[in-house]
DRENFI-275866 format. One record per residue (C-alpha): residue number from 1; residue in three letters; x, y, z. Coordinates in steps of 0.25 Angstrom, whole numbers, always signed. Layout:
<resi NUM resn ALA c1 X c2 Y c3 Z>
...
% end
This chain:
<resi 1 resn UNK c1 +468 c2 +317 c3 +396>
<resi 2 resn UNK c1 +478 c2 +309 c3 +404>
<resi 3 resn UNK c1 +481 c2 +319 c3 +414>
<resi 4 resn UNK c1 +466 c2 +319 c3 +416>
<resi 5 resn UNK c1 +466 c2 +304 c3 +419>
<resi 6 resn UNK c1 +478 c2 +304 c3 +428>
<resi 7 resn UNK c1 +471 c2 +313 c3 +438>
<resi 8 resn UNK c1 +456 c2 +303 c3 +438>
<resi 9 resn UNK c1 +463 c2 +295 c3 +450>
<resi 10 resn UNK c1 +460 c2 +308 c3 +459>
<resi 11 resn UNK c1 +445 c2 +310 c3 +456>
<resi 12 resn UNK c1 +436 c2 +303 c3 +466>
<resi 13 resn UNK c1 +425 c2 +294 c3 +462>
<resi 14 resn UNK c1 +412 c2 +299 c3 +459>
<resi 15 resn UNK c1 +406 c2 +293 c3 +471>
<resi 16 resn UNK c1 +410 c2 +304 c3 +480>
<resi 17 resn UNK c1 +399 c2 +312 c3 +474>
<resi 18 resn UNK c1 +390 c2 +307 c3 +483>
<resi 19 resn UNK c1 +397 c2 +309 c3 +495>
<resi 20 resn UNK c1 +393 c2 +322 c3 +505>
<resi 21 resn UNK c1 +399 c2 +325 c3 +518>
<resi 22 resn UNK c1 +406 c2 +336 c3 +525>
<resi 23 resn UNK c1 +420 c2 +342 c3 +521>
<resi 24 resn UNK c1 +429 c2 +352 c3 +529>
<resi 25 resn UNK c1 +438 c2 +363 c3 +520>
<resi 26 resn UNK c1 +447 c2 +367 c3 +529>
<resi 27 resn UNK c1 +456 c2 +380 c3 +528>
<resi 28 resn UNK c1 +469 c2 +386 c3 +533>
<resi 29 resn UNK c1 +472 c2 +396 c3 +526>
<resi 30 resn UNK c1 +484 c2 +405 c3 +531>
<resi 31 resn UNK c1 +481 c2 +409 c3 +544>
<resi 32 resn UNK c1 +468 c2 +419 c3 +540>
<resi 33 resn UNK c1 +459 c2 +425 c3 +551>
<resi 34 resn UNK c1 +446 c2 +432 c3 +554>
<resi 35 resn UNK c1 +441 c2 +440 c3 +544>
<resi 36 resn UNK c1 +444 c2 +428 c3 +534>
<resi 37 resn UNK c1 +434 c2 +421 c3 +529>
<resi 38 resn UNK c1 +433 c2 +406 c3 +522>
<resi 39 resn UNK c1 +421 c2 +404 c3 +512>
<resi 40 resn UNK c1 +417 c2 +391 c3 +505>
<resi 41 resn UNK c1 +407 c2 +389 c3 +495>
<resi 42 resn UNK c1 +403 c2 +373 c3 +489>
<resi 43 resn UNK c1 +393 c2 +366 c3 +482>
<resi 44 resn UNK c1 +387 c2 +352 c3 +490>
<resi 45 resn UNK c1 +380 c2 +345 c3 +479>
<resi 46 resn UNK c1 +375 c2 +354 c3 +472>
<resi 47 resn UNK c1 +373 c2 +364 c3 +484>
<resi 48 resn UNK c1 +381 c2 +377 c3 +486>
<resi 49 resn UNK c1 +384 c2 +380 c3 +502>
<resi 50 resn UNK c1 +394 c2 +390 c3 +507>
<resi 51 resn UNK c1 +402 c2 +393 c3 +521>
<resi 52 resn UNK c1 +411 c2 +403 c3 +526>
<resi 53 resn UNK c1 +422 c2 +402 c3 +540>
<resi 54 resn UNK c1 +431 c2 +410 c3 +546>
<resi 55 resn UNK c1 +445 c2 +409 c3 +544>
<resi 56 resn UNK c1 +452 c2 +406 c3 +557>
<resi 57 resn UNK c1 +468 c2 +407 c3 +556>
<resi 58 resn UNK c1 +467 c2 +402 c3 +542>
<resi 59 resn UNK c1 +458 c2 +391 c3 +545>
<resi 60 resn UNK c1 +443 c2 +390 c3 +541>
<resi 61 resn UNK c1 +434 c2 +377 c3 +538>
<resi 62 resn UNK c1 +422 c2 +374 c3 +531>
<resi 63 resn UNK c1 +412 c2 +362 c3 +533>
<resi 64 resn UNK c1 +402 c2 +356 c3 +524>
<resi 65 resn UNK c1 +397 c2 +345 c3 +517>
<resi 66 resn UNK c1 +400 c2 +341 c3 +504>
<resi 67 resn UNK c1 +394 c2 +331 c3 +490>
<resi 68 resn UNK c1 +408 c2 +326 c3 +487>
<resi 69 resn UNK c1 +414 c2 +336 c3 +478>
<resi 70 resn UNK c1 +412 c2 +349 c3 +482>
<resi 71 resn UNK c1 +416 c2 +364 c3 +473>
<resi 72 resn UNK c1 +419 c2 +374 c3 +482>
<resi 73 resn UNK c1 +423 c2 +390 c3 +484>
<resi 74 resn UNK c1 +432 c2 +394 c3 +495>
<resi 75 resn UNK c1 +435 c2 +409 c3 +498>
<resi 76 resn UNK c1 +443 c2 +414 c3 +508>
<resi 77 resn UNK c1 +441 c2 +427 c3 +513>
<resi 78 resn UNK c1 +455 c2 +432 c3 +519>
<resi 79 resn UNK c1 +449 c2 +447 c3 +524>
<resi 80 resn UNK c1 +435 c2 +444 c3 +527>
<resi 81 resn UNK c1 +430 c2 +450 c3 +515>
<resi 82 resn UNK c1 +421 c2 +440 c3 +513>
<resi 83 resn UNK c1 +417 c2 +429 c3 +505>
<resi 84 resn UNK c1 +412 c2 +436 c3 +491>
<resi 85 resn UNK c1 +426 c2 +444 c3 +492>
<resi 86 resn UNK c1 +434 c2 +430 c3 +496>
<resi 87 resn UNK c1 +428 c2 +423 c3 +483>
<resi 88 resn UNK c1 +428 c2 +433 c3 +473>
<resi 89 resn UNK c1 +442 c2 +441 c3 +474>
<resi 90 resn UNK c1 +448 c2 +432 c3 +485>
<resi 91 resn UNK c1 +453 c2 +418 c3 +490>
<resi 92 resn UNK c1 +445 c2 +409 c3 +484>
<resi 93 resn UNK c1 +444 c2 +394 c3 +481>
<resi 94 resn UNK c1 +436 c2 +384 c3 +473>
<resi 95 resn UNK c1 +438 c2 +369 c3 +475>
<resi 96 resn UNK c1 +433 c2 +356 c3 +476>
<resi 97 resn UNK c1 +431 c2 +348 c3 +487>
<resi 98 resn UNK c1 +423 c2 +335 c3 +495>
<resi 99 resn UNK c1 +419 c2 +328 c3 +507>
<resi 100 resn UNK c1 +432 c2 +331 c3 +512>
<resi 101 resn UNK c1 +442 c2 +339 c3 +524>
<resi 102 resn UNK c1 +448 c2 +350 c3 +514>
<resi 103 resn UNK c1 +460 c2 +358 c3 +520>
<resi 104 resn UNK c1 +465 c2 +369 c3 +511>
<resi 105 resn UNK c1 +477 c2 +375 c3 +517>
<resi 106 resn UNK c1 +485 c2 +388 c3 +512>
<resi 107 resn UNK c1 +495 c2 +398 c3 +517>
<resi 108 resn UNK c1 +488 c2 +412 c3 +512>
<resi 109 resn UNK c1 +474 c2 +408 c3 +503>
<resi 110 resn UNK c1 +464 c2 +397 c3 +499>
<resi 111 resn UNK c1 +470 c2 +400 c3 +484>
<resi 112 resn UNK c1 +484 c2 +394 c3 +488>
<resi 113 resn UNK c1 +477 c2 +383 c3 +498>
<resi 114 resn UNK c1 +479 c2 +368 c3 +496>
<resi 115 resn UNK c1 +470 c2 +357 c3 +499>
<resi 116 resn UNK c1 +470 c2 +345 c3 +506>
<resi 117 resn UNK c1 +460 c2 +334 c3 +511>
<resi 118 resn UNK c1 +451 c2 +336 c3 +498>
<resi 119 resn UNK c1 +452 c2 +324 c3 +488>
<resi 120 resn UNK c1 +440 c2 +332 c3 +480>
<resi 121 resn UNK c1 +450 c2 +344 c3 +479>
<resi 122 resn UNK c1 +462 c2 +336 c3 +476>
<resi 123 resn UNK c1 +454 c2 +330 c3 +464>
<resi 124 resn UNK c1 +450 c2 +343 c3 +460>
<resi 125 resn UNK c1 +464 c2 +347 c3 +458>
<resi 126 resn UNK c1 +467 c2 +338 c3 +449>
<resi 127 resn UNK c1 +455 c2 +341 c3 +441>
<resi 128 resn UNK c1 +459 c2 +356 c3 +441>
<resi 129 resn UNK c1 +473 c2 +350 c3 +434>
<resi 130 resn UNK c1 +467 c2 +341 c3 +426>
<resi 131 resn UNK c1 +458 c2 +351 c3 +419>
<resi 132 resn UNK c1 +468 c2 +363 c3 +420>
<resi 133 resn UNK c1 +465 c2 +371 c3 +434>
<resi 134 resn UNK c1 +452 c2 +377 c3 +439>
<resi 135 resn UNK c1 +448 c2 +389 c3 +432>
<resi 136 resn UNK c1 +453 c2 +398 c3 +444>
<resi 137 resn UNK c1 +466 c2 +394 c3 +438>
<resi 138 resn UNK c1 +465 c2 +395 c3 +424>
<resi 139 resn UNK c1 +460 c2 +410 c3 +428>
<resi 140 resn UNK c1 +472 c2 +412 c3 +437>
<resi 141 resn UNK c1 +481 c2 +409 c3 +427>
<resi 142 resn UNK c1 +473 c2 +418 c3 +417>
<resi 143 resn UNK c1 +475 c2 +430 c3 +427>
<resi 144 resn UNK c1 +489 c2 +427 c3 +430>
<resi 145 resn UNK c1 +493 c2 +427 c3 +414>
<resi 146 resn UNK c1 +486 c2 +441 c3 +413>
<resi 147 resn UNK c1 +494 c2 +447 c3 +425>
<resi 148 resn UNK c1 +507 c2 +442 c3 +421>
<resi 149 resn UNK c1 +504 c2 +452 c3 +409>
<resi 150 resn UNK c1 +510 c2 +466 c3 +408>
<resi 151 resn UNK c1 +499 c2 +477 c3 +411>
<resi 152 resn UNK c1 +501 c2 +479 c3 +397>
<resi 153 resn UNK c1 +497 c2 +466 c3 +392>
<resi 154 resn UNK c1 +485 c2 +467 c3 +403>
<resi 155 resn UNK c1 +482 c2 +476 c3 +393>
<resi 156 resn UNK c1 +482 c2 +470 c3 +379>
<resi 157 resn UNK c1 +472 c2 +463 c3 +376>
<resi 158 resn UNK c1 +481 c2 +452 c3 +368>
<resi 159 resn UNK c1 +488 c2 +447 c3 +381>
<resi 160 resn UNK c1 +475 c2 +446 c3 +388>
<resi 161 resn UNK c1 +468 c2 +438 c3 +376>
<resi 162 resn UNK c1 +481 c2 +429 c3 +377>
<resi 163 resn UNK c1 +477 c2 +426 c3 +392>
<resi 164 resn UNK c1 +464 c2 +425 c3 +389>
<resi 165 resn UNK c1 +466 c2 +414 c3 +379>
<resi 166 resn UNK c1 +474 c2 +406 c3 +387>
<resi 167 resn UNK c1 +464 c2 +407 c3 +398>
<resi 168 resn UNK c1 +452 c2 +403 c3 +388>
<resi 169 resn UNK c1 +463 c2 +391 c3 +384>
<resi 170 resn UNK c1 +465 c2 +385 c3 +396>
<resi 171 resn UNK c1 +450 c2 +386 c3 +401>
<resi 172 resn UNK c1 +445 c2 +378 c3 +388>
<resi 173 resn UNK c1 +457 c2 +366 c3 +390>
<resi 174 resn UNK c1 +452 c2 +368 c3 +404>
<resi 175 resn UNK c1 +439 c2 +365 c3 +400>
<resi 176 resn UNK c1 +443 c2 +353 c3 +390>
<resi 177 resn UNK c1 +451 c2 +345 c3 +400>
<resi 178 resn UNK c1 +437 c2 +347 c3 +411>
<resi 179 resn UNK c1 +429 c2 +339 c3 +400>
<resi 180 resn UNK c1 +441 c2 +330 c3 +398>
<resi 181 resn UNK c1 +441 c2 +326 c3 +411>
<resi 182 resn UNK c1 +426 c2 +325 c3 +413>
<resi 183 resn UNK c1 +427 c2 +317 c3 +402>
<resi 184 resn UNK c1 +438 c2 +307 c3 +409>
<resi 185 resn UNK c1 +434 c2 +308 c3 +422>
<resi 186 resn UNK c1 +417 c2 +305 c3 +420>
<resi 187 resn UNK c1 +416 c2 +299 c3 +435>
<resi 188 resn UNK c1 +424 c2 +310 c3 +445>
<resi 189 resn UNK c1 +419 c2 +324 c3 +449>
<resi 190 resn UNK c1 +428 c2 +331 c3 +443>
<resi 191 resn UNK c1 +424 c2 +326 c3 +430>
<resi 192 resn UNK c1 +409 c2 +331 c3 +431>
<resi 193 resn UNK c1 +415 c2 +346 c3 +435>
<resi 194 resn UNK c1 +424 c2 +346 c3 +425>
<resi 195 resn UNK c1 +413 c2 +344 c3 +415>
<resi 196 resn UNK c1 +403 c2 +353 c3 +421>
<resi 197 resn UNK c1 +416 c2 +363 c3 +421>
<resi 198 resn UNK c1 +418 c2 +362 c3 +407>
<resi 199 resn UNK c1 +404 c2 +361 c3 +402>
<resi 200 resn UNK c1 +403 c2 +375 c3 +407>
<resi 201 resn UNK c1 +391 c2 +385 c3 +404>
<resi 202 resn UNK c1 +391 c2 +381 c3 +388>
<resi 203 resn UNK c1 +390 c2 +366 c3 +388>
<resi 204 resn UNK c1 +395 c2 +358 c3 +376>
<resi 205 resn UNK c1 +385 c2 +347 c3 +377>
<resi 206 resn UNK c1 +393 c2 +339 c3 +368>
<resi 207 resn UNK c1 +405 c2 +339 c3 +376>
<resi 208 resn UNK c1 +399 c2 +340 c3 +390>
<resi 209 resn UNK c1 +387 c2 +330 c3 +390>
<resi 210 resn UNK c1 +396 c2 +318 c3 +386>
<resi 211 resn UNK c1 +405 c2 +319 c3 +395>
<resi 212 resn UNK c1 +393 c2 +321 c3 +407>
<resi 213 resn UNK c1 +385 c2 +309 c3 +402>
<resi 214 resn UNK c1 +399 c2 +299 c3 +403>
<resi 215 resn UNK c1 +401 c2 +305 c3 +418>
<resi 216 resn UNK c1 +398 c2 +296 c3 +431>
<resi 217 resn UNK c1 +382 c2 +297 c3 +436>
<resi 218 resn UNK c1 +389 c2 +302 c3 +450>
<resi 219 resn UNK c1 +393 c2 +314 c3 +443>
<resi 220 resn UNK c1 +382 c2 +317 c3 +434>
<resi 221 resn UNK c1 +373 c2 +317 c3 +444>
<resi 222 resn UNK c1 +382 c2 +325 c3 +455>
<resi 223 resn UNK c1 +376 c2 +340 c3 +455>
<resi 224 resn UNK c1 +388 c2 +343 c3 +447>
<resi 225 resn UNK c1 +380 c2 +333 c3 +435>
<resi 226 resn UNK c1 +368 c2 +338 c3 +438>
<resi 227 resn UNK c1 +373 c2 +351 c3 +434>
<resi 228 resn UNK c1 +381 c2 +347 c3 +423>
<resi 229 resn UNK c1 +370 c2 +338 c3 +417>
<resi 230 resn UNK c1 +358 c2 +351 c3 +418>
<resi 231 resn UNK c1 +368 c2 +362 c3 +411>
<resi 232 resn UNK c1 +368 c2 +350 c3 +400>
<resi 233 resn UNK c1 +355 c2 +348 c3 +399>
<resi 234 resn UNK c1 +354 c2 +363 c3 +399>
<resi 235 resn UNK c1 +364 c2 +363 c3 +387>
<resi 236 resn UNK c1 +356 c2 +354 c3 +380>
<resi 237 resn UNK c1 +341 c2 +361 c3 +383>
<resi 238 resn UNK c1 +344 c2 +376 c3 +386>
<resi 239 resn UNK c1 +347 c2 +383 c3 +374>
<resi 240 resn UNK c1 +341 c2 +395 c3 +364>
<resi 241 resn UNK c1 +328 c2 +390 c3 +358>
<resi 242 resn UNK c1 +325 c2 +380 c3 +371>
<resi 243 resn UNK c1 +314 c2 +382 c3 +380>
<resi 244 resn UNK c1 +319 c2 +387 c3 +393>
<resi 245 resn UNK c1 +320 c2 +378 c3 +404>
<resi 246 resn UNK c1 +308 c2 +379 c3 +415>
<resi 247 resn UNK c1 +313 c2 +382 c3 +429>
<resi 248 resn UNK c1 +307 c2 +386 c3 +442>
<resi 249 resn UNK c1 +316 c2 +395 c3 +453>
<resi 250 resn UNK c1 +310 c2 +403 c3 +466>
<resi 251 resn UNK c1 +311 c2 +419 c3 +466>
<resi 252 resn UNK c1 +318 c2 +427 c3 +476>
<resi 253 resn UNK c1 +304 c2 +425 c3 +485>
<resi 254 resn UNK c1 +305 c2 +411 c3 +483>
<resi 255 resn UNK c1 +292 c2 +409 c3 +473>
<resi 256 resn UNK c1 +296 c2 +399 c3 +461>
<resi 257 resn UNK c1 +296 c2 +404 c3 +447>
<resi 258 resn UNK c1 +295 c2 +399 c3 +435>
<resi 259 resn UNK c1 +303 c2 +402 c3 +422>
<resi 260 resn UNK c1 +289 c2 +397 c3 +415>
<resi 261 resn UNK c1 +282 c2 +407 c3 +422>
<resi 262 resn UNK c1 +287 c2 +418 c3 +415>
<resi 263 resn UNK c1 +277 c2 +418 c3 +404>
<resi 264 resn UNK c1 +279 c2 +425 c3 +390>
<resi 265 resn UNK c1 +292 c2 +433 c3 +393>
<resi 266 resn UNK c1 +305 c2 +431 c3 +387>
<resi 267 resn UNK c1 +313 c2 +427 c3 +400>
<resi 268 resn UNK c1 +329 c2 +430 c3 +402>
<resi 269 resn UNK c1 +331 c2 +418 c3 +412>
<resi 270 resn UNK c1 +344 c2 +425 c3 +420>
<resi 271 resn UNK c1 +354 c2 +417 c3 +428>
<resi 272 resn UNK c1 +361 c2 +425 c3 +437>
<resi 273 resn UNK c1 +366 c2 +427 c3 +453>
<resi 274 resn UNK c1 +368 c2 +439 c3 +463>
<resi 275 resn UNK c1 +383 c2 +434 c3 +464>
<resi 276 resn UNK c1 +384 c2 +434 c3 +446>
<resi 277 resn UNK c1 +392 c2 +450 c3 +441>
<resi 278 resn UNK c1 +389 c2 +447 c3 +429>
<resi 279 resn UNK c1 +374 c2 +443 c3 +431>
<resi 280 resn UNK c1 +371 c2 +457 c3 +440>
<resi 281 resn UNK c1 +379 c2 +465 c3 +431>
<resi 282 resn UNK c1 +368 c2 +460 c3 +419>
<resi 283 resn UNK c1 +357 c2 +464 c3 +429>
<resi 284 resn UNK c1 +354 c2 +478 c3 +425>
<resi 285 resn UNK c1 +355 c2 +474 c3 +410>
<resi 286 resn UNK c1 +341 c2 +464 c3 +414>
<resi 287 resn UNK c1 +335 c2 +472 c3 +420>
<resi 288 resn UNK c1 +336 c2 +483 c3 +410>
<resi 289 resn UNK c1 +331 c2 +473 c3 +402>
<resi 290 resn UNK c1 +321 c2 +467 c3 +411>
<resi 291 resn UNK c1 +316 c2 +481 c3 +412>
<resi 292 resn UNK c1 +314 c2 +483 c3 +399>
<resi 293 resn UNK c1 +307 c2 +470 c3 +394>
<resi 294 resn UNK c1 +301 c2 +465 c3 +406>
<resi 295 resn UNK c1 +286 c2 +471 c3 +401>
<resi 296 resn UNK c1 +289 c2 +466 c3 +387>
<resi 297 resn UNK c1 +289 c2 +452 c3 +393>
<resi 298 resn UNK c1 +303 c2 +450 c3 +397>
<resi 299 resn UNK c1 +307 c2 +443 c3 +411>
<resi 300 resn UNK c1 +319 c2 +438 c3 +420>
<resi 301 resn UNK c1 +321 c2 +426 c3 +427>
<resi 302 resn UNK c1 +334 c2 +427 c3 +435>
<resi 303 resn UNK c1 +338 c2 +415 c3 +441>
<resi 304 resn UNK c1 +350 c2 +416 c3 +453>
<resi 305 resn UNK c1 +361 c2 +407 c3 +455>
<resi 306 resn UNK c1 +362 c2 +414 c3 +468>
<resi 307 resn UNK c1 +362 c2 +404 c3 +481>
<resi 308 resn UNK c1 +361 c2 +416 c3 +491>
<resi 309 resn UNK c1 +345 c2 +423 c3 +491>
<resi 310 resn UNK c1 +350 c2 +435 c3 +498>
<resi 311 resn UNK c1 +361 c2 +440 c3 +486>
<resi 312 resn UNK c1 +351 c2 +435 c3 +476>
<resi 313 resn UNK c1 +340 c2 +443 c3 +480>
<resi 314 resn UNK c1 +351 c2 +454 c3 +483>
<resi 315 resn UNK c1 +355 c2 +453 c3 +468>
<resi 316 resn UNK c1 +342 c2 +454 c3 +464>
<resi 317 resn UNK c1 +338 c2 +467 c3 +473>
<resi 318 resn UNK c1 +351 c2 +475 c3 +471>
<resi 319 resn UNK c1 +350 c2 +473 c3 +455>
<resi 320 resn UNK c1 +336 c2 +475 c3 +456>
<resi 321 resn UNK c1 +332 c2 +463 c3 +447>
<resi 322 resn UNK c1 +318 c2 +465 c3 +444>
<resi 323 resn UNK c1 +315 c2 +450 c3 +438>
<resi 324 resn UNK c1 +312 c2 +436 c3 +443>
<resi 325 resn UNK c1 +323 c2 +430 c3 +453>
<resi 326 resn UNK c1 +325 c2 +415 c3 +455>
<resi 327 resn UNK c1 +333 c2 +407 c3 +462>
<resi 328 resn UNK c1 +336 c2 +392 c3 +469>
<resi 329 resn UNK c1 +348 c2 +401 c3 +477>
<resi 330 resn UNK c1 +356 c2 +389 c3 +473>
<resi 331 resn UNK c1 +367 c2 +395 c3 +466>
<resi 332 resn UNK c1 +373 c2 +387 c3 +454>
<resi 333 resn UNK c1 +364 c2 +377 c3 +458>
<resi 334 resn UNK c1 +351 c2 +384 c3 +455>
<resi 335 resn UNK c1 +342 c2 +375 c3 +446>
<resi 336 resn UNK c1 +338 c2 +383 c3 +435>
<resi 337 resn UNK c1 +352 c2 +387 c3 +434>
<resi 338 resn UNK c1 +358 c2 +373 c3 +432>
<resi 339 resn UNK c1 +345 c2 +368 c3 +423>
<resi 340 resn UNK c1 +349 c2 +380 c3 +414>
<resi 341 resn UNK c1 +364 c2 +375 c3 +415>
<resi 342 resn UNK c1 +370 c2 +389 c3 +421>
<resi 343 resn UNK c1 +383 c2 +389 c3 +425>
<resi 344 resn UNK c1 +386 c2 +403 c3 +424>
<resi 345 resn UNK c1 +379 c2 +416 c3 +426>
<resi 346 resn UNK c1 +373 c2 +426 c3 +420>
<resi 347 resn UNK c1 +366 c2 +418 c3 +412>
<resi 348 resn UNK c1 +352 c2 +417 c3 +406>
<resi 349 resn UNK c1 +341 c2 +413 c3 +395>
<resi 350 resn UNK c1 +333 c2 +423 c3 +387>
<resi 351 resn UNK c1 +319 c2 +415 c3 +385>
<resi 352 resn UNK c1 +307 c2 +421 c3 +377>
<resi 353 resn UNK c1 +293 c2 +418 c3 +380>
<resi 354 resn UNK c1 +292 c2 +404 c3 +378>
<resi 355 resn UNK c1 +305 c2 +402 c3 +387>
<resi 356 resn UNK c1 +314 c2 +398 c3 +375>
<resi 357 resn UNK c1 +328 c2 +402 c3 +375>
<resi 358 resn UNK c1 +332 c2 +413 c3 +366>
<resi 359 resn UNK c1 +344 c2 +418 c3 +371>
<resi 360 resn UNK c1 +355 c2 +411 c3 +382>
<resi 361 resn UNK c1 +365 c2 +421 c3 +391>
<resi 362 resn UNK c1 +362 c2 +435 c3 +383>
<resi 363 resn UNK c1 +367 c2 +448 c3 +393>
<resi 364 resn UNK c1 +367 c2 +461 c3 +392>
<resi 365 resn UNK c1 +364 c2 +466 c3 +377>
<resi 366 resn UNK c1 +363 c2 +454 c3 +372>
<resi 367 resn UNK c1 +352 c2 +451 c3 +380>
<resi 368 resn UNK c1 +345 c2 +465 c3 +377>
<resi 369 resn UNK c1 +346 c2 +461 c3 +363>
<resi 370 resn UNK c1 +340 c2 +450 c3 +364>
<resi 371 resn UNK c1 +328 c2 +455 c3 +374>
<resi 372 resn UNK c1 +327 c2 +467 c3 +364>
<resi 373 resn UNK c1 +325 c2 +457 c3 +353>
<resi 374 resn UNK c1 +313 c2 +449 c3 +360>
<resi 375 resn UNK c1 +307 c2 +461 c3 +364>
<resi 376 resn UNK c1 +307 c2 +470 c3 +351>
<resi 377 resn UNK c1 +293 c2 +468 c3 +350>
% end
């Protein structure tokens, strides 16, 4: 708990929340050139934007404007591969920064870069060792105790359990000293992210809604509160038995709909994106399903956390997805998903006809189980 303390002297006051204005991340990395690409990806308020530069003799810079604290993804593509490449097997960054000239500044890669000119970041890095390092570490360190394994412990399932347990160790003391520290620090940033961090996608009203009412107005109401304070409130009404949650979300042609406007039918309200493996791997199970039930009164409502129309609609087509599509194309932030407290996907709601839950995240046979059950007679 003390060591905790000792680092609150670095947390801005809450009233930089307020703040907006532009910020410059500058890059020099190496001495990098055409095809090499920089991407960044950040969240303004609520708001997800995205950019991408050239890389000219290492250098590359992005403008924009920023709500104070701002969470952002960097990729850097070093062959011109392209972005989905650079973020998801290359170099790739996640960081926090603010109204500010950020300069990040490495020899060979954004991985090995250091920062300056960013108070936001500096906080951020001791928040990070305050709680016990950001997940991307705690994975790291789990990798790098698998490969310092012989091949042939690789392959005994003892050894890797070891690993394993350690991982799941420090992840859970990661996750106690996150509610520690919102706990202790109720009026700085870094305290409403590490509570909405450790609330996680199973909320623990008892632990999590104290600790969110003791915490400054600033932060409760900043979108990161907002968001915190729905998936408690879904936590509290949102649940087997209740009566599922009315909401309203245009199609792919832009006409609203209505989950009350499906009348009579068991419904499997379904969560899921274009950019989700495990949602578009479930795809052909649903529609096996869908076609097998959908004269006997079963229907889908898929709601996207997709913020790009064309790779949704492009999801939709290629997996030829035969039932109802909505979206706000707002990523994360789409409404129906924050008023249903999702903070991870796949996910969905089985609800019969009078649009009570009866079932909460069923894939796969467990879900044909359960349809087979509804619909045995």
């Amino acid at each position: 708990m003390k060591k905790l303390l000792l680092i609150s002297g670095l947390l801005a006051p809450v009233s930089l929340l307020a703040q907006t204005g532009s910020f410059t991340v500058t890059g020099h990395i190496g001495t990098l050139n055409s095809p090499a690409k920089a991407y960044i990806d950040w969240m303004d308020n609520g708001s997800g934007k995205e950019d991408s530069v050239d890389v000219v003799n290492g250098t590359f810079q992005f403008k924009g404007n920023s709500g104070g604290y701002t969470y952002a993804r960097m990729a850097l593509s070093h062959d011109g591969g392209g972005k989905q490449k650079a973020v998801y097997t290359g170099d790739v960054i996640y960081f926090y920064f603010g109204k500010e000239q950020v300069v990040i500044t490495s020899k060979d890669s954004l991985a090995n870069a250091k920062f300056t000119g960013s108070k936001v970041y500096n906080e951020y890095v001791a928040y990070n060792k305050a709680i016990g390092g950001t997940i991307m570490e705690l994975n790291k360190a789990a990798n790098a105790a698998f490969s310092h394994l012989t091949p042939e412990q690789q392959k005994d399932t003892a050894f890797v359990n070891v690993i394993d347990r350690n991982y799941r160790k420090s992840m859970q003391l990661r996750n106690e000293k996150q509610l520690d520290f919102a706990k202790t620090h109720p009026n700085a940033w870094f305290g409403i992210v590490a509570l909405s961090e450790a609330a996680g996608g199973k909320l623990d009203l008892p632990k999590v809604e104290p600790i969110f009412n003791a915490m400054s107005t600033p932060l409760k109401t900043s979108d990161v509160g907002k968001e915190l304070e729905q998936r408690i409130a879904a936590a509290k009404t949102i649940h087997v038995g209740a009566a599922a949650p009315e909401f309203v979300q245009n199609d792919v042609n832009g006409k609203p709909v209505k989950l009350s406007d499906i009348k009579g039918k068991a419904v499997l309200v379904e969560f899921w994106a274009s950019w989700c493996g495990p949602c578009r791997a479930e795809n052909p199970n649903l529609t096996k399903q869908y076609e097998q039930y959908k004269d006997k009164g079963f229907e889908i409502i898929a709601i996207s956390l997709d913020d790009h129309k064309d790779k949704w609609e492009e999801a939709i087509a290629h997996d030829k997805l035969p039932w109802i599509h909505v979206s706000d194309l707002k990523g994360w932030n789409n409404a129906v998903g924050r008023m249903y407290g999702i903070r991870a996907v796949p996910a969905n709601f089985l609800l019969d006809a009078d649009r009570k839950i009866v079932a909460i995240s069923l894939r796969g046979e467990e879900l044909n189980k359960k349809l087979a059950e509804i619909f045995a007679n």
